[in-house]
N, C-alpha and C positions, 0 to 999 in steps of 0.2 A: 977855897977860892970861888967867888958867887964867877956865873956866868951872866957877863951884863946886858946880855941881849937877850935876858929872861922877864918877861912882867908876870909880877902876880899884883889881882886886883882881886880886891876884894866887894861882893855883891850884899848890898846894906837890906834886901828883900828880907830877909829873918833874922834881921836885927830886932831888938827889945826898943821900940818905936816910943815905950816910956822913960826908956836912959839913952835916946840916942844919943846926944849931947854927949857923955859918959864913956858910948862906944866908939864914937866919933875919935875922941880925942885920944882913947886906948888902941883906936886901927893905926891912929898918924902917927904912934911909934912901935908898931911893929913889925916894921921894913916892906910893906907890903908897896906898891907903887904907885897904883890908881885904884880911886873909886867907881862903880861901877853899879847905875842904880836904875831898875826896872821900870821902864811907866810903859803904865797897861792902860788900855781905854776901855776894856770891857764887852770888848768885839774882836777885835782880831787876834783876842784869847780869852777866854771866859772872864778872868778875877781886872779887877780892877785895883791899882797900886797906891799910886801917887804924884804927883805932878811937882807944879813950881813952888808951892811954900817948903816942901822938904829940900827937892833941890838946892835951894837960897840957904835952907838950915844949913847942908851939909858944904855948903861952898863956905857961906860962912865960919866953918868950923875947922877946914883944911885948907894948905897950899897945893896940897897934892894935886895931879889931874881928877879931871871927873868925866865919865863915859855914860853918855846919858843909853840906854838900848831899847828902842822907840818900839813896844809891841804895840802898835797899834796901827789902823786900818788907814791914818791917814799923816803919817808921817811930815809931810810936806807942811802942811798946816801949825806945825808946832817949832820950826826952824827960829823964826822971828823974835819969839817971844822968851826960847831957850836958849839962845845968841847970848841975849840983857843978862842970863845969868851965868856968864862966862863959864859956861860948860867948855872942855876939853876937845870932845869928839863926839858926836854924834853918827849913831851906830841905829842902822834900821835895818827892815826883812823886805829882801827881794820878794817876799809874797805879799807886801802890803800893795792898798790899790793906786798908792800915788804913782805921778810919772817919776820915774827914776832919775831921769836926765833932767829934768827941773827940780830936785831933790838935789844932788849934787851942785848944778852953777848955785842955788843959794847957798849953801852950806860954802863952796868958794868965795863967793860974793861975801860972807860975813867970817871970813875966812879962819871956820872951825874943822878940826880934822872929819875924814869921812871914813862910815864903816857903812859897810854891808853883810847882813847876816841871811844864814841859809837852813832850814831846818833839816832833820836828819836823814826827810825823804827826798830833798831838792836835790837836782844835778848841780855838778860845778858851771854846768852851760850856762844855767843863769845868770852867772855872775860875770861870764866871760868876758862881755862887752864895755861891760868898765873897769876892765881891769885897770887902764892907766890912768885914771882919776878917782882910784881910791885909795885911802893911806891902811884899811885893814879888813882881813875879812876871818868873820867871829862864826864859826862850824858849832851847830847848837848839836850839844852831845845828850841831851834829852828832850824831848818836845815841851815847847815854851810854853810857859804862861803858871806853871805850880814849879815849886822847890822843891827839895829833899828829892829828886829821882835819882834813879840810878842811871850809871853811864852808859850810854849805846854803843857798843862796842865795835861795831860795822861803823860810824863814821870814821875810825882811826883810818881805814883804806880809802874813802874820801878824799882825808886830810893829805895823807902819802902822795898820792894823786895826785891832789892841787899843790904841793910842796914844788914835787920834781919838774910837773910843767912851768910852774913861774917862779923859780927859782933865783934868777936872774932879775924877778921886779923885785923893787924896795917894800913889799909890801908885809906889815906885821898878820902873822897868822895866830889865829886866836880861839879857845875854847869854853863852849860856856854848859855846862851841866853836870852833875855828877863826878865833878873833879876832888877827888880826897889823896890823902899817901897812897894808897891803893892803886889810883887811875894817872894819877899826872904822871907817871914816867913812860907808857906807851905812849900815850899821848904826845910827848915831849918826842919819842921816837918815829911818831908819824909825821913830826916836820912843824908842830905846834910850839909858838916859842910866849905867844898869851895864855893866863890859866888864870879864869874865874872864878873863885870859890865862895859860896856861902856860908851853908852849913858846914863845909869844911873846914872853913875857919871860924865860923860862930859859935859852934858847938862844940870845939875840938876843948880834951881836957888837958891839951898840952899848952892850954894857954893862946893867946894870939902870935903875939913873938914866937912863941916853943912852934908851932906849927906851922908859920910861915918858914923858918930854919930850916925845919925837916923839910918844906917842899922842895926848897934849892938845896939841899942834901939828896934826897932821891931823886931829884933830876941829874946831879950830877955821878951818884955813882956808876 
């Protein structure tokens, strides 16, 4: 029996960018839930990713949600224009330089979900102050901006943390790094009910399906 207040989303960052089209349409039956797609600017993390013509690819190719996760330095400035492509939720880093609270009334204003992401060294304090106008917040379990890392195993006590304090808001808790069979059932036990994976499921030789299975199998045994 799935447990339905579990997301897995899957992160198209190391996807084969030559068969996206291909993988696209092989994610949107492998029960996974949301998409989940990096744009970098090339400042507020070194690499630089991809922007709106992929987005629109991949919108076009699912009904599933789509989680845009804004690494870059000016978050604010990219609201408007990521609106028009009916993104899902728009998920940004409390370390970026925009004003926060004018990040938010837009994202209201064009009324697309909000995230706040926090990286492995941030306190929960950052995030404190809006807690009640955000619909998620994404605990980065490796430092942003490259794939493939491994999991940081100290934010699980982070996660725990922020779990038992806001318990009581509606708020999805969410993990983005290093999530494989290996790492998502701690995770899951720190109070994480989102699980990001990449390479976990890109590369996995269980298949797309075969590996999304086992992740809601290991969460719930």
């Amino acid at each position: 029996m799935e447990n339905k207040n579990v997301v897995i989303s899957v992160s198209i960052l190391s996807s084969n960018f030559m068969n996206l089209e291909k993988e696209i349409t092989s994610l949107n039956f492998s029960g996974i839930d949301e998409f989940h797609l990096d744009v970098m600017d090339g400042h507020f993390v070194d690499n630089i990713s991809f922007g709106l013509p992929i987005i629109n690819c991949v919108r076009s190719l699912t009904e599933l949600p789509i989680e845009t996760h804004m690494m870059v330095d000016d978050p604010y400035s990219f609201v408007e224009s990521f609106a028009k492509s009916k993104i899902n939720t728009f998920t940004f880093h409390v370390e970026s330089k925009s004003n926060i609270r004018d990040t938010i009334s837009l994202l209201k204003e064009k009324k697309i979900r909000i995230g706040l992401v926090i990286n492995p060294d941030t306190p929960i304090s950052a995030i404190e102050p809006y807690i009640n106008d955000i619909d998620r917040v994404l605990f980065m379990t490796v430092y942003p901006g490259q794939g493939g890392q491994n999991y940081i195993l100290s934010v699980n006590d982070k996660i725990n943390e922020f779990a038992k304090k806001y318990s009581n808001n509606n708020i999805l808790i969410g993990v983005d790094g290093g999530i494989k069979l290996d790492t998502i059932k701690n995770s899951f036990l720190s109070g994480a009910r989102m699980f990001i994976s990449g390479t976990g499921i890109l590369d996995s030789k269980l298949g797309y399906l075969g590996v999304v299975k086992e992740f809601r199998k290991t969460i719930l045994k």
